[in-house]
Structure formats: structure tokens, C-alpha cells
N, CA, C and O of each residue as an XYZ file, in Angstrom:
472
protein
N       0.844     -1.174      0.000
C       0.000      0.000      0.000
C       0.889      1.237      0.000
O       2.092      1.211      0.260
N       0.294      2.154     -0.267
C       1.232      3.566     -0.871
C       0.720      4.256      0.368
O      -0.409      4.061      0.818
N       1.878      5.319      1.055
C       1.557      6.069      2.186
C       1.966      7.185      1.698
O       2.621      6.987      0.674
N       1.882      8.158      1.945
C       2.448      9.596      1.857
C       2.585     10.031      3.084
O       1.821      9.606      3.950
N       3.195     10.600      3.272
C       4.350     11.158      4.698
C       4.387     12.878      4.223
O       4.892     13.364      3.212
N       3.686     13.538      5.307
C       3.748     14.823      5.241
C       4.975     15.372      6.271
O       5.333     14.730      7.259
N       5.389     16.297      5.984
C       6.533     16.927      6.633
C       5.704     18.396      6.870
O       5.326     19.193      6.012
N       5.516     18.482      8.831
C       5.471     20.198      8.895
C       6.333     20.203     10.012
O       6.560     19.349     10.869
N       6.780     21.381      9.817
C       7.430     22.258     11.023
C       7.251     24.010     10.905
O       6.835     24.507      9.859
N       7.522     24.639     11.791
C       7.320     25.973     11.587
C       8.789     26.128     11.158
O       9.808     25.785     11.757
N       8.610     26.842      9.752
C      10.248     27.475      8.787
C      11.184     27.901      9.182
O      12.193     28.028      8.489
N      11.071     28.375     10.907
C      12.492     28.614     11.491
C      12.806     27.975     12.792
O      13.439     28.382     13.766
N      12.045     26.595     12.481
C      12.411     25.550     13.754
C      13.857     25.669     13.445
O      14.496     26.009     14.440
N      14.809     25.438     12.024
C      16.012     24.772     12.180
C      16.801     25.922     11.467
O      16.315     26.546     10.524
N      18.222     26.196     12.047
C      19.364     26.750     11.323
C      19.479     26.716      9.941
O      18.900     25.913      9.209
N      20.123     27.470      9.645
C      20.668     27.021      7.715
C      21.275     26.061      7.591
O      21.242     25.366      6.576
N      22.135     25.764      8.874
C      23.221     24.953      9.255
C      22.995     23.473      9.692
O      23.768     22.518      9.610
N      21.691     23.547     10.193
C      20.716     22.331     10.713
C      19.874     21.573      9.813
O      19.644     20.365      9.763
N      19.421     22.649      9.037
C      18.658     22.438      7.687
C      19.714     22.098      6.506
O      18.997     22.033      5.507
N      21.044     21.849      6.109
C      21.169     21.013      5.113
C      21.667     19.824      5.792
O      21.746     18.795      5.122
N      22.163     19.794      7.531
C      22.203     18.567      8.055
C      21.146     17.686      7.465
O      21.330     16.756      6.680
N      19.891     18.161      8.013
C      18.669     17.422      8.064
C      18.551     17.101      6.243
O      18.208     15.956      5.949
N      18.805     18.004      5.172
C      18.873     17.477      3.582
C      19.644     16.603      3.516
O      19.293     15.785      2.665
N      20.957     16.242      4.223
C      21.915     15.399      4.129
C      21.245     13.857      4.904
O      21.272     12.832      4.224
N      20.900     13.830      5.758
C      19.866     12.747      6.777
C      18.716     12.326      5.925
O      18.378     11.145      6.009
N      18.032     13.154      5.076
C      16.920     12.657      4.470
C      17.294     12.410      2.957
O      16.353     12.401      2.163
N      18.545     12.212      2.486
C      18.528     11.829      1.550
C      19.584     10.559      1.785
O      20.026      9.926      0.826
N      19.796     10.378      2.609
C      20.522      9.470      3.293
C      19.293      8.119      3.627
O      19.430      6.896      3.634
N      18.238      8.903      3.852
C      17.043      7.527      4.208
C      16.122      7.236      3.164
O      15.333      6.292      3.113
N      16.373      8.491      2.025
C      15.366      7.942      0.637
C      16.296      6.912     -0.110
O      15.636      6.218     -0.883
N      17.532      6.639     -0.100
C      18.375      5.580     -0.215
C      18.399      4.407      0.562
O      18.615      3.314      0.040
N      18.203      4.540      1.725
C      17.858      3.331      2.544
C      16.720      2.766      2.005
O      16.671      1.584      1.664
N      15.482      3.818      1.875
C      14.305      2.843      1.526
C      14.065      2.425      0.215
O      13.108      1.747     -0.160
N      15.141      2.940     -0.582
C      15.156      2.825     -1.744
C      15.852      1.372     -1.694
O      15.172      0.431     -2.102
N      16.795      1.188     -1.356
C      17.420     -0.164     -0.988
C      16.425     -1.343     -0.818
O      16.591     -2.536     -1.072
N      15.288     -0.652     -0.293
C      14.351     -1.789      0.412
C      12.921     -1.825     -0.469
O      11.850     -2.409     -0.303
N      13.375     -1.027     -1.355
C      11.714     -1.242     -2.361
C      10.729     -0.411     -1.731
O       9.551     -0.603     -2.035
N      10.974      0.331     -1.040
C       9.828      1.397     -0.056
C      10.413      2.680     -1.135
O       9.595      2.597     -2.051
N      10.907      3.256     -1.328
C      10.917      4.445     -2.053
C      10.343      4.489     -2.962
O      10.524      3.660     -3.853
N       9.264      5.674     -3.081
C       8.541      5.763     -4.527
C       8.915      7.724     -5.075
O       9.043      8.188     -6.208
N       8.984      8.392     -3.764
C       9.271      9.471     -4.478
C       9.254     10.661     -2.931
O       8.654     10.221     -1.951
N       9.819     11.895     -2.824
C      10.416     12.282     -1.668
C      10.884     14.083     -2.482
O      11.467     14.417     -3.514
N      10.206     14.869     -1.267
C      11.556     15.907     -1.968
C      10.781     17.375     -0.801
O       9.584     17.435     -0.518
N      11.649     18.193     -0.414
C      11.512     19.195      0.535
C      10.783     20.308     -0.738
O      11.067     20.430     -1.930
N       9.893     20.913      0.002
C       9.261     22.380     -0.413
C       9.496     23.474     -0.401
O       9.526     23.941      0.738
N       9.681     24.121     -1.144
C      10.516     25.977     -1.015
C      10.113     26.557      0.155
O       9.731     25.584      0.805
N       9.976     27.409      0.753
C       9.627     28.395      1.801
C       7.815     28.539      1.629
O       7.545     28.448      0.431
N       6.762     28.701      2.339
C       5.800     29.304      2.358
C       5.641     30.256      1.662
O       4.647     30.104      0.951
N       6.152     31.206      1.507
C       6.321     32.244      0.961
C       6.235     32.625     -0.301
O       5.952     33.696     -0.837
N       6.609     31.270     -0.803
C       6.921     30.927     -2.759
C       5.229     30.513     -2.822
O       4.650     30.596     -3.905
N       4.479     30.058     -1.566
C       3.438     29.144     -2.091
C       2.117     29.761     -2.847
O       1.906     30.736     -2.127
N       1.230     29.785     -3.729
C      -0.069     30.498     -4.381
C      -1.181     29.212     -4.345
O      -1.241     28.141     -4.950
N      -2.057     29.898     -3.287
C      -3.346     28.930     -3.236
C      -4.511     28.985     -4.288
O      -4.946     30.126     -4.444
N      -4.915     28.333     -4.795
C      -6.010     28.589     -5.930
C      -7.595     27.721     -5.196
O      -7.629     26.644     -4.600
N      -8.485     28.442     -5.445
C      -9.943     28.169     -5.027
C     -10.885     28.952     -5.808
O     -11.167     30.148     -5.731
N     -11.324     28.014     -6.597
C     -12.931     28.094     -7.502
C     -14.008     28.648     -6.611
O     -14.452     27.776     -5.865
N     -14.649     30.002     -6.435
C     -15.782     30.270     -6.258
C     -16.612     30.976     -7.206
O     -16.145     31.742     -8.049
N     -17.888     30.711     -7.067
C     -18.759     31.012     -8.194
C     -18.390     30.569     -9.424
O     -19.154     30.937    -10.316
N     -17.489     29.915     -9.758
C     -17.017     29.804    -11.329
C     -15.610     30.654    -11.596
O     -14.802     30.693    -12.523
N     -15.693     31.090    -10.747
C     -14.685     31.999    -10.896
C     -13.194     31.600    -10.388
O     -13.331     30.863     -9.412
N     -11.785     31.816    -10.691
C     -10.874     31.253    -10.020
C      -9.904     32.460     -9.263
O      -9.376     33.466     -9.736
N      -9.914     32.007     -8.151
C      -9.302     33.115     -6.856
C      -7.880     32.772     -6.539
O      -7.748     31.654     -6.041
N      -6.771     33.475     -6.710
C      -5.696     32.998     -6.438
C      -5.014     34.174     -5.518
O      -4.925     35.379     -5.754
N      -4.573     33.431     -4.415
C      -3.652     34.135     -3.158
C      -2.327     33.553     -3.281
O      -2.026     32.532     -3.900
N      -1.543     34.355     -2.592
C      -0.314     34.377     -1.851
C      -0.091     33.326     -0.408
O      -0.593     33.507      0.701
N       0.560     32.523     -0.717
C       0.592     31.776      0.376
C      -0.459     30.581      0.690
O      -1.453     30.401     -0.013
N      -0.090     29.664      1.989
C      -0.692     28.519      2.122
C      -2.602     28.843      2.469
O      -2.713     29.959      2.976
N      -3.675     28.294      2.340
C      -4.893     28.596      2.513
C      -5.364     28.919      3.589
O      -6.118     29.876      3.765
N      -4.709     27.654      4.973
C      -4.625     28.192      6.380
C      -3.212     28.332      7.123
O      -2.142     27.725      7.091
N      -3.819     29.598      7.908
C      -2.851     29.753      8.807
C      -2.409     28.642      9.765
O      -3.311     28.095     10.399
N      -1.036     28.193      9.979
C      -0.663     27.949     10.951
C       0.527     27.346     11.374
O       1.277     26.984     10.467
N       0.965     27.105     12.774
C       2.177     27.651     12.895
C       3.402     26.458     12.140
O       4.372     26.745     11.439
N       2.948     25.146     12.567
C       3.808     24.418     11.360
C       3.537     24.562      9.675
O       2.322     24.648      9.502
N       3.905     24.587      9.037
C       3.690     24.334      7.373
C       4.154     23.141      6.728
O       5.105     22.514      7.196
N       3.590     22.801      5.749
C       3.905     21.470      4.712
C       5.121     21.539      4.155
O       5.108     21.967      3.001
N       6.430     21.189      4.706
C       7.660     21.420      4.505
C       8.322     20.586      3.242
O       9.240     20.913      2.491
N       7.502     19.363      3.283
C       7.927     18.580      1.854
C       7.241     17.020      2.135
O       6.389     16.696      2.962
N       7.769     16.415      1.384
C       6.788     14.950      1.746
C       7.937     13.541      1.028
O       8.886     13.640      0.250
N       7.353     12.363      1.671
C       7.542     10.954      1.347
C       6.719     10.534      0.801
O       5.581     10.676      1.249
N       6.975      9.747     -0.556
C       5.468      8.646     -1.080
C       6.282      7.637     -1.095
O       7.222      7.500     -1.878
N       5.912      6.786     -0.112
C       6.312      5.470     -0.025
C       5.535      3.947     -0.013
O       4.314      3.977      0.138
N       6.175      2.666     -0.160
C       5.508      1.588     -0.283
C       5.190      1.191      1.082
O       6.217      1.458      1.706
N       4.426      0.752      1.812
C       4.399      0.005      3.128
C       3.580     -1.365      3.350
O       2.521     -1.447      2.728
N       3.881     -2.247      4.013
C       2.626     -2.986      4.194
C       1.138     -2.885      4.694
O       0.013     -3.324      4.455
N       2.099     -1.695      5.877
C       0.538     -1.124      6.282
C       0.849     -0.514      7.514
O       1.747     -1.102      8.117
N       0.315      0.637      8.167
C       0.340      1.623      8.942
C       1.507      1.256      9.686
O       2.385      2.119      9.661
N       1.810      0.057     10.446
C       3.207     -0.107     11.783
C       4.065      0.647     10.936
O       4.361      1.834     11.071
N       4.518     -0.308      9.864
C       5.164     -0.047      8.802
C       5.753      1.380      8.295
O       6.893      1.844      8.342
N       4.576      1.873      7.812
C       5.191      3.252      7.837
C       4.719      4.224      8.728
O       4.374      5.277      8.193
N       4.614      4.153      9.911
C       5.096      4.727     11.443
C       6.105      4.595     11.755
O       6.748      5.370     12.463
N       6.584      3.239     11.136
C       8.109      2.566     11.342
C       8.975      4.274     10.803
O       9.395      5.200     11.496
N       8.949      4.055      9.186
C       9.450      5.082      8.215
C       9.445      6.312      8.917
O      10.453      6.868      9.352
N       8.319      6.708      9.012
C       7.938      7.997      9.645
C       8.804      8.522     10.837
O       9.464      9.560     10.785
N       8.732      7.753     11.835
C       9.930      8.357     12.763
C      11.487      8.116     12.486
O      12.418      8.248     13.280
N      11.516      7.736     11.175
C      13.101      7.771     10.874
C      13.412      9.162      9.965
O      14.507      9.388      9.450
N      12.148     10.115      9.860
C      12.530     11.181      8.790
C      12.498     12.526      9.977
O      11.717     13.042     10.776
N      14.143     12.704      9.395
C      14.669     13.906     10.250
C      13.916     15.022     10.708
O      14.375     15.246     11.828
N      13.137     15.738     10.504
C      12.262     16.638     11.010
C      11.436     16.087     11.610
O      10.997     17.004     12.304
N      10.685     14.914     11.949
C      10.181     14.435     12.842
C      10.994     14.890     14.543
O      10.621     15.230     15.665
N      11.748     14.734     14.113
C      12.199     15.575     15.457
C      12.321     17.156     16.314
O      12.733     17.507     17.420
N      11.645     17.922     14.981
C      11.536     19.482     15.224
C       9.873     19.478     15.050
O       9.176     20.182     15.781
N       9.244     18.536     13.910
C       7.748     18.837     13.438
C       7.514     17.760     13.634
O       8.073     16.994     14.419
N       6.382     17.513     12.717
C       5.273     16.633     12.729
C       4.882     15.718     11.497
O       5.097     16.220     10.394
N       4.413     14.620     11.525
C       4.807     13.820     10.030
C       3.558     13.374     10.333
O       3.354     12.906     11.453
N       2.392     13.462      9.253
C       1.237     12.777      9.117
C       1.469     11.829      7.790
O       2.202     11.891      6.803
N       0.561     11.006      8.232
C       0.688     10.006      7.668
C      -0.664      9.505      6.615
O      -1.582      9.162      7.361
N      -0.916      9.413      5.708
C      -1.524      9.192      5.024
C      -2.212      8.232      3.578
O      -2.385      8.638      2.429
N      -2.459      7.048      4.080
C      -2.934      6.008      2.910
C      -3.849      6.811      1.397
O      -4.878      7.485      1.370
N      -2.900      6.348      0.266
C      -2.982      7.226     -0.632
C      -3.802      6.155     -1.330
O      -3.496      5.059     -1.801
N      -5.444      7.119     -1.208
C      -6.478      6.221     -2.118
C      -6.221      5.837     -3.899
O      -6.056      6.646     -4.812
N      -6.249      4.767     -3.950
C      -5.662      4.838     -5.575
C      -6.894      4.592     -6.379
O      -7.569      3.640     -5.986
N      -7.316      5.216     -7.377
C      -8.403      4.950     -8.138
C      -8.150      4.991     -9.522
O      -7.099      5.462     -9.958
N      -9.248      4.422    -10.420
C      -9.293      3.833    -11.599
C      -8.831      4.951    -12.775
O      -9.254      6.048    -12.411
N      -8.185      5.047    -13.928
C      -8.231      6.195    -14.478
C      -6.949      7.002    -14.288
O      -6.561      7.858    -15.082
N      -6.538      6.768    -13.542
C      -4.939      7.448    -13.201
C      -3.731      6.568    -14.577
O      -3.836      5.414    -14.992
N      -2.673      7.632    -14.983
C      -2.143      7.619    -15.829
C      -1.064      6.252    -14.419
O      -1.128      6.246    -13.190
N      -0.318      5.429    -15.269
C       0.393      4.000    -14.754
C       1.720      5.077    -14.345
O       1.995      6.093    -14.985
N       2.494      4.557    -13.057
C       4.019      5.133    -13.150
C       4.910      4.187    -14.299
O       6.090      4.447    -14.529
């Protein structure tokens, strides 16, 4: 089963100095799981700041500056990985470096009919 692994923390939990540690650690474990047939795809997110939310009302399309809600962690980047099933990647999950400053949700990625094949 396919999980996706969200990455938040608030953008100045970590140093500049801490933060390519932590790029160096997490690309260090998309190789591990890559080793193990769990890697499907992985990669950190620019700053908040870069982000533009889009929302359809009336027909109409509304585009802002920044994430939709406020708050104090943000979606820092993500894991799509293989698992057997939730232990599994809880397992994963507390091995990805910002888990230790933020927060990693976890998420079974519904797969449906109609999607282009990897």
C-alpha cells in the first residue's frame, strides 16, 4: 500500500546549518528505503512564501499568496512510499529527520481507476 508522509514544522524551527544537516539525513534515508523497495518518491518544499493557493468560487478562479490556512507548522515537503501497512510506515515515519523538530502525518494514498500508470 502507498503512504504519503507529510513533513510540517514551523520554517524557522532549524538553522541554515541544521537544515542542510537534516537534507543530508533525508537523503541518506530515501536511499535506505530505496534499498528496500519502499521508495517511490520524496523531496523538501521551497519556503511558504513561494506558495499560491487557488480556489474556484462562483465559477470563478481566486488565487492568493501563500498557504490557505494559517498555521504555525507548514507542509515542509513529503515521502510517497511503499508500506505494508500503517506499523510499517510509522516505522518510516519516525526515521525522517524533522520528525524531530515537526510533525509527520501520515496518510494512505487512495488509488483509483483512471490514473495515468508510473
Amino acid at each position: 500500500m502507498k503512504y504519503m508522509l507529510l513533513v510540517y514544522l514551523a520554517e524557522n524551527a532549524l538553522s541554515d546549518t541544521e537544515r542542510e544537516h537534516c537534507y543530508v539525513e533525508s537523503a541518506q534515508l530515501t536511499q535506505d528505503l530505496n534499498a528496500s523497495g519502499q521508495y517511490l518518491s520524496a523531496s523538501p518544499l521551497h519556503p511558504v512564501s513561494t506558495a499560491t493557493s487557488v480556489r474556484i468560487r462562483d465559477g470563478r478562479r481566486v488565487v492568493t499568496d501563500g498557504p490557505f490556512a494559517e498555521t504555525r507548522e507548514q507542509l515542509g515537503g513529503y515521502y510517497l512510499v511503499e508500506a505494508r501497512d500503517l506499523d510499517e510506515a510509522l516505522n518510516i515515519a519516525e526515521r525522517i529527520p524533522p520528525a524531530r523538530f515537526g510533525t509527520i502525518e501520515i496518510r494512505p494514498v487512495l488509488e483509483i481507476e483512471g490514473l495515468p500508470e508510473d
